[in-house]
LUMZA-448805 format. One record per residue (C-alpha): residue number from 0; residue in one letter; x, y, z. Coordinates in pm, 1 decimal, padded with zeros to 6 digits. Layout:
<atoms>
ATOM	i	aa	u	v	w
ATOM	NUM	A	X	Y	Z
...
</atoms>
This chain:
<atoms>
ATOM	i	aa	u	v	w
ATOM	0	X	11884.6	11777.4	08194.0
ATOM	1	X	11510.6	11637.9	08137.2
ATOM	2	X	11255.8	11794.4	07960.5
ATOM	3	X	11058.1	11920.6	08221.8
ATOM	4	X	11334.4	12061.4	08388.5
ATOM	5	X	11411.7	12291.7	08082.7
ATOM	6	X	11077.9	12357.0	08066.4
ATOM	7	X	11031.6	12472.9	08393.4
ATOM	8	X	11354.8	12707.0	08362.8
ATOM	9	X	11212.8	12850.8	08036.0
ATOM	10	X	10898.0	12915.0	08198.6
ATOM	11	X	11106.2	13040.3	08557.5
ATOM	12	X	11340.4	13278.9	08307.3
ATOM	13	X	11059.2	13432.7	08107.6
ATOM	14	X	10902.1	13507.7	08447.3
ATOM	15	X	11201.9	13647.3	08585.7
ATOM	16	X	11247.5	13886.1	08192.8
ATOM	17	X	10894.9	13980.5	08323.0
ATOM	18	X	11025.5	14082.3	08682.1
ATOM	19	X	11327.0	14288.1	08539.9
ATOM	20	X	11090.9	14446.1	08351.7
ATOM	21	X	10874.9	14576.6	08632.5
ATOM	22	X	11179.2	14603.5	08814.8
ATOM	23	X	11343.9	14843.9	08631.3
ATOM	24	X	11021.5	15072.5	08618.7
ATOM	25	X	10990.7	15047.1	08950.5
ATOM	26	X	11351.6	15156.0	08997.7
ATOM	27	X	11311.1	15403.1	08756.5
ATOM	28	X	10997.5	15574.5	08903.1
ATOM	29	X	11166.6	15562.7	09251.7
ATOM	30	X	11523.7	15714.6	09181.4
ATOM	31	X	11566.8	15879.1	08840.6
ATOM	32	X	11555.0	16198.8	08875.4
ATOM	33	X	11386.0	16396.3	08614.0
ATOM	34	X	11504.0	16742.8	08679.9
ATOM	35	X	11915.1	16692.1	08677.4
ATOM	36	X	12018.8	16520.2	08348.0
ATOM	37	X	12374.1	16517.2	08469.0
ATOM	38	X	12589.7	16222.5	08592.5
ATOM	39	X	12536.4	16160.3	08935.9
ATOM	40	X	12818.9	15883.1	09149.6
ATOM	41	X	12510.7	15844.6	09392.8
ATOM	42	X	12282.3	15716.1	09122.2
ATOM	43	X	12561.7	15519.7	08925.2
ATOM	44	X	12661.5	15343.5	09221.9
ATOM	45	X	12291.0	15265.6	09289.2
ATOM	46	X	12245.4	15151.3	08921.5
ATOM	47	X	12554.2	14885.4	08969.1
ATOM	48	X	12415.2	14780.4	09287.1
ATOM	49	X	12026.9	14711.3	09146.0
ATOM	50	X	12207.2	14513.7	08833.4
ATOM	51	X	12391.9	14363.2	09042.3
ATOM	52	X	12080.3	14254.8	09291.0
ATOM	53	X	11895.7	14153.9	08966.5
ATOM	54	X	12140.3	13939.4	08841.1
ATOM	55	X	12181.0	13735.6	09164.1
ATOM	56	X	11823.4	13706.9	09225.6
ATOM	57	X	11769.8	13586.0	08811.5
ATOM	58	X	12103.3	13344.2	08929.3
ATOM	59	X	11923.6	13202.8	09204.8
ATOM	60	X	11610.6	13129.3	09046.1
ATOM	61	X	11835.2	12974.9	08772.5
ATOM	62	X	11997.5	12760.6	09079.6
ATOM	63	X	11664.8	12659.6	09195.4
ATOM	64	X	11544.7	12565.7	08848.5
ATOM	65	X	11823.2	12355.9	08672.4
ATOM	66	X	12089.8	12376.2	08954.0
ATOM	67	X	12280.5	12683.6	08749.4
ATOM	68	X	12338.4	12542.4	08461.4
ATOM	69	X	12349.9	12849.5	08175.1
ATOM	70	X	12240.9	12775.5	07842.0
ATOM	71	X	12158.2	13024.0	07528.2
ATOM	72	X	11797.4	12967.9	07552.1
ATOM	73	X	11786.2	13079.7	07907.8
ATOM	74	X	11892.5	13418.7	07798.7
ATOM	75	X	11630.8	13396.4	07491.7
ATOM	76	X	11366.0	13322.5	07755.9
ATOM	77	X	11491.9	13665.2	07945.6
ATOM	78	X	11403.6	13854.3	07716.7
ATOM	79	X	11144.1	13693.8	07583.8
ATOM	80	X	10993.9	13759.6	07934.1
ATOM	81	X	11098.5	14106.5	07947.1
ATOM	82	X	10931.2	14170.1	07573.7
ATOM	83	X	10629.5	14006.3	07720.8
ATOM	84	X	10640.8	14252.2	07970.0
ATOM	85	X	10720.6	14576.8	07755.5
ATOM	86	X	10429.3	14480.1	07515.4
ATOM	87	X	10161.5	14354.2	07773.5
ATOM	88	X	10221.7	14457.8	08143.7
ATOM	89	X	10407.5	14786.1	08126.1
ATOM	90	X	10117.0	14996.9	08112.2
ATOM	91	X	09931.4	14838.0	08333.6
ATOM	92	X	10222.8	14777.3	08601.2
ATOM	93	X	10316.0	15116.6	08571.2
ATOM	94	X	09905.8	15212.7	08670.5
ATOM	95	X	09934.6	14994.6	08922.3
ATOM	96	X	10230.4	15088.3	09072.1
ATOM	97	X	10106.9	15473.7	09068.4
ATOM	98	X	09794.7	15366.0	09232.1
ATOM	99	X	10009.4	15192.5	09531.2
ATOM	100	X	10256.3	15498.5	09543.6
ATOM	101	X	09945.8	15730.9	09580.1
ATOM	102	X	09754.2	15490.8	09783.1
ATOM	103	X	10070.5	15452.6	10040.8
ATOM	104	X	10127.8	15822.2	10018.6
ATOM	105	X	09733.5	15868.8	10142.9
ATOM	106	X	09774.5	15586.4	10405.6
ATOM	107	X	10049.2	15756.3	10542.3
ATOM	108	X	09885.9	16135.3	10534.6
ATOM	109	X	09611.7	15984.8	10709.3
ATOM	110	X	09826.6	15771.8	10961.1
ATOM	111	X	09987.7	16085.6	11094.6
ATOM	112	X	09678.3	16311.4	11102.4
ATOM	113	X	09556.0	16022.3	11307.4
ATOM	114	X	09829.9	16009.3	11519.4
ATOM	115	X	09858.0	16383.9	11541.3
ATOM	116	X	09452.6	16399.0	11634.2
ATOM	117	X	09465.8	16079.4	11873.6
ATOM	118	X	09758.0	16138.8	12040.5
ATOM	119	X	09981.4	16465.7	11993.7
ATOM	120	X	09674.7	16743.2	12034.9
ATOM	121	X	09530.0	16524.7	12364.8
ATOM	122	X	09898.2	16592.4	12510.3
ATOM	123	X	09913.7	16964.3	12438.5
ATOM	124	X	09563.9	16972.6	12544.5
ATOM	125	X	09699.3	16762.9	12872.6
ATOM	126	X	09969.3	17023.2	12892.6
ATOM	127	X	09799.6	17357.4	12877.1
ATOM	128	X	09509.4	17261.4	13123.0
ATOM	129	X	09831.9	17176.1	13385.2
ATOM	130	X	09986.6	17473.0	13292.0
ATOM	131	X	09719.2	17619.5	13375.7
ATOM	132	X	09624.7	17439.6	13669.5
ATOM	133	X	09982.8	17532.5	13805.4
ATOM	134	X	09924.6	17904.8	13732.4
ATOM	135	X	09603.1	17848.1	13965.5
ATOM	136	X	09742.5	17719.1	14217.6
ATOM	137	X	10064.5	17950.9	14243.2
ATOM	138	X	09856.2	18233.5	14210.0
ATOM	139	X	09626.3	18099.8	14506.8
ATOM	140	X	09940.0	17992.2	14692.6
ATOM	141	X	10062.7	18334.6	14716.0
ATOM	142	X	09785.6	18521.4	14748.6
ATOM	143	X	09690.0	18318.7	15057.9
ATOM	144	X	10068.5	18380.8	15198.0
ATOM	145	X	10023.5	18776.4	15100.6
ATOM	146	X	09673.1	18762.6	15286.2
ATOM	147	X	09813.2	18624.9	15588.2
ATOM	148	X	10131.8	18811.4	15634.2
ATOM	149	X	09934.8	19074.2	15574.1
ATOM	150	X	09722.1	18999.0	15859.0
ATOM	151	X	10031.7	18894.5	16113.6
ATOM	152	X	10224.9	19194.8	16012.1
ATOM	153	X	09925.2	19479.1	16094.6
ATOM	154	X	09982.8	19358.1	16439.1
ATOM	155	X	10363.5	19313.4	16441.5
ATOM	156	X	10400.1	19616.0	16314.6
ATOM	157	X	10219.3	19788.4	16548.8
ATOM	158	X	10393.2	19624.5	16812.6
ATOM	159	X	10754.9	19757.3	16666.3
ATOM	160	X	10625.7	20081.9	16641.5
ATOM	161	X	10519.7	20084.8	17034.8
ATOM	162	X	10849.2	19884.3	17113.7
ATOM	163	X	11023.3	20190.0	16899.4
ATOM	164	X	10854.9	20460.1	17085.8
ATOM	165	X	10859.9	20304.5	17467.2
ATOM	166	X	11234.2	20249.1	17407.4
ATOM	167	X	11279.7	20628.6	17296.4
ATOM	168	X	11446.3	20495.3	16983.2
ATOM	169	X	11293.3	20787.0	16763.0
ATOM	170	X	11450.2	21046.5	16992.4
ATOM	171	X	11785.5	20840.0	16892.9
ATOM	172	X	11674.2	20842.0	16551.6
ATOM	173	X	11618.7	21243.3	16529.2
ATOM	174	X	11929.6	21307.6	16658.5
ATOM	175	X	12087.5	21149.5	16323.8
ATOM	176	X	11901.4	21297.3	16113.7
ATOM	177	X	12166.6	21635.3	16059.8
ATOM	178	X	12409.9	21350.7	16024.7
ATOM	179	X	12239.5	21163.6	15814.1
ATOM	180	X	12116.1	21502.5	15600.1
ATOM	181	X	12500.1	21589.8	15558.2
ATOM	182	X	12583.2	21217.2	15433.0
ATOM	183	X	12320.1	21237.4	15179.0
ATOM	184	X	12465.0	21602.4	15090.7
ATOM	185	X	12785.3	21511.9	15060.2
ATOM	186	X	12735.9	21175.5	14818.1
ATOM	187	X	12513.0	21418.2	14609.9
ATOM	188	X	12764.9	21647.6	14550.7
ATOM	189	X	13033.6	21393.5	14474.9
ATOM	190	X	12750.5	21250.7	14217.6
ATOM	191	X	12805.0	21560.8	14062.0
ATOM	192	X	13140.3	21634.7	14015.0
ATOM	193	X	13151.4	21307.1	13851.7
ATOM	194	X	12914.6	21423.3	13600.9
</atoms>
């Protein structure tokens, strides 16, 4: 292995001590959770799998760098990298990365105001004036068919009533009266018993 070949994987490793430094604030800030102390399985099994992420990314940088090959002063450049980090970048990294969380939580406040202002009120809007509309034209639509049989049935029905009394239909029609009176009677007085 040349010279500049180490050198470039010293330089590539204390990068990537600087990246698992902001890594693991970033994790941090995005999954512990400050309230439960207790052991979680969900966030142990997400700490193996982000260690285990970490390490194959810091592998494949290695891979690109020197073709794998591990020596002690790649993990002295780690965390040389990563003390770099905790000395010089943590506090701004960790400013940063509240700026982008409340920056992204902003963006997307205002994204669905938008979306609720563009696109969701416009279709209630659309909505209630058909609803409306609908009601308008049902209410029209049958008070234009009330109107008319109102006008066809002023003449039917006075034709039924002469047809009814040229036939002699209401002499028919007294005559059934008593028998009709007595029906009534009598379902009336079994409506009583029963009560």
């Amino acid at each position: 292995m040349t010279l500049t070949i180490q050198f470039y994987t010293m330089l590539s490793m204390a990068a990537m001590g600087i990246y698992i430094g902001a890594a693991i604030d970033t994790y941090g800030r995005f999954t512990r959770n400050r309230n439960k102390p207790s052991f979680n399985w969900l966030t142990a099994c997400n700490d193996v799998l982000f260690w285990l992420v970490q390490a194959l990314i810091v592998f494949y940088v290695l891979l690109q760098s020197n073709y794998g090959e591990v020596r002690f002063y790649i993990f002295l450049a780690l965390v040389c990298g990563f003390a770099a980090y905790q000395s010089l970048f943590r506090t701004f990294y960790q400013t940063l990365l509240e700026r982008i969380i409340t920056k992204s939580i902003q963006l997307y406040r205002i994204t669905i105001r938008l979306f609720t202002i563009l696109l969701i009120n416009p279709i209630k809007y659309l909505l209630k004036v058909l609803y409306s509309l609908c009601i308008m034209v049902l209410t029209t639509c049958l008070a234009v068919l009330l109107f008319l049989f109102k006008l066809i049935w002023k003449p039917v029905r006075w034709v039924l009533l002469l047809l009814y009394k040229w036939t002699g239909l209401h002499k028919q029609v007294k005559k059934l009266q008593p028998i009709l009176h007595k029906i009534k009677e009598f379902f009336q007085s079994m409506r009583k018993k029963k009560e």
